[in-house]
C-alpha positions in Angstrom: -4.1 -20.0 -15.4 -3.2 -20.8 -11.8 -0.5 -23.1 -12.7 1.6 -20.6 -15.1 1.2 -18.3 -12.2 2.5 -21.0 -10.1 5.5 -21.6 -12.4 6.0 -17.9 -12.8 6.0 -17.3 -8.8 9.9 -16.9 -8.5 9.7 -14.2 -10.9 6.4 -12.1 -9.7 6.4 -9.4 -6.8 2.9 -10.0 -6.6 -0.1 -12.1 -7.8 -4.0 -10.0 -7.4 -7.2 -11.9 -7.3 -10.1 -11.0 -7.2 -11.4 -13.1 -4.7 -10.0 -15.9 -2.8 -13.0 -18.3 -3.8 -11.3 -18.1 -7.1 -8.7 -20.7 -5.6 -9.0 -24.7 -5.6 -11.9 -26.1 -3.3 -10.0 -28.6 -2.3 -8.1 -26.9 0.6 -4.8 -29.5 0.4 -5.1 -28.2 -3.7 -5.7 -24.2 -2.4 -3.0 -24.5 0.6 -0.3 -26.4 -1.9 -0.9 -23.3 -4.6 -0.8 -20.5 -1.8 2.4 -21.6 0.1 4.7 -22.5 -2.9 3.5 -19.4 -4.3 4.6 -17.4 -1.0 7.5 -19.3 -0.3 8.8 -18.3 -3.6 8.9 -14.3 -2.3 5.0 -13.3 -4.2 3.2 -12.3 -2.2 -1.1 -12.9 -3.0 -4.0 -10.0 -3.2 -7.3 -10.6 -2.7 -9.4 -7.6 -3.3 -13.1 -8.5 -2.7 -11.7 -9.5 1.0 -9.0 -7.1 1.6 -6.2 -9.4 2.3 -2.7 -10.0 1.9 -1.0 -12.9 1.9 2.8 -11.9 2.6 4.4 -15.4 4.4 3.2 -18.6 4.9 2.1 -17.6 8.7 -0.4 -15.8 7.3 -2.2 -18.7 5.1 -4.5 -19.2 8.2 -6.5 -15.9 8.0 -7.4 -17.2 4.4 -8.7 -20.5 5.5 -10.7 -18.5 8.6 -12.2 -16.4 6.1 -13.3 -18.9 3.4 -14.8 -21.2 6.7 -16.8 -18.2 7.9 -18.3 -17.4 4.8 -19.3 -21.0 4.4 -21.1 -21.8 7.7 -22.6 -18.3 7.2 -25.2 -19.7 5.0 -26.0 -21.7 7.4 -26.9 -19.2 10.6 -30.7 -18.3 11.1 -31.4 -15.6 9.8 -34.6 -14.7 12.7 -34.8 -16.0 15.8 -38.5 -17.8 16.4 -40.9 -15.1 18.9 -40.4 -18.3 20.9 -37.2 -17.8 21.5 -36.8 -14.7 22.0 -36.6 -13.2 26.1 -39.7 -11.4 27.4 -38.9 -8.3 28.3 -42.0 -7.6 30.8 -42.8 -5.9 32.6 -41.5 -3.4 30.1 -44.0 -1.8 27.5 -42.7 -3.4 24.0 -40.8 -1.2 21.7 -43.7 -1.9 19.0 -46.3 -0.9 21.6 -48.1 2.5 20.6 -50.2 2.5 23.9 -47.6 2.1 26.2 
């Protein structure tokens, strides 16, 4: 499907997607697609992320987007009590006697 987009390109105003994780993985694959696509005058929606893709300039803010969302999974999600400042002499927030 991406490829008779691809070949269709010159022809298009615009192309919408979904997402952008619905292009290639492989980023020299996904960049390849998204330039000749632009440089042909289409510009490339992406709803789920709100972006448009108008010049090849702008091909950046789609990798900086997919390589967010992929370390993301990868942040803590708590930081350990041990870890975490002490905030003495202050009463804790959770502290009903203070």
């Amino acid at each position: 499907m991406l490829n008779e987009l691809l070949h269709q390109a010159n022809e298009l105003e615009g192309i919408i997607m979904t997402s952008l994780f619905q292009l290639p993985e492989d980023t020299d694959m996904r960049n390849s697609a998204v330039k000749s696509c632009l440089q042909a005058g289409c510009e490339i929606h992406f709803v789920f992320e709100n972006l448009i893709l108008r010049n090849v300039e702008e091909v950046s803010r789609m990798d900086t987007i997919r390589n967010v969302v992929n370390i993301i999974g990868h942040c803590p999600r708590l930081i350990p009590q041990e870890l975490q400042p002490d905030f003495l002499p202050y009463a804790s927030f959770t502290d009903t006697n203070a």
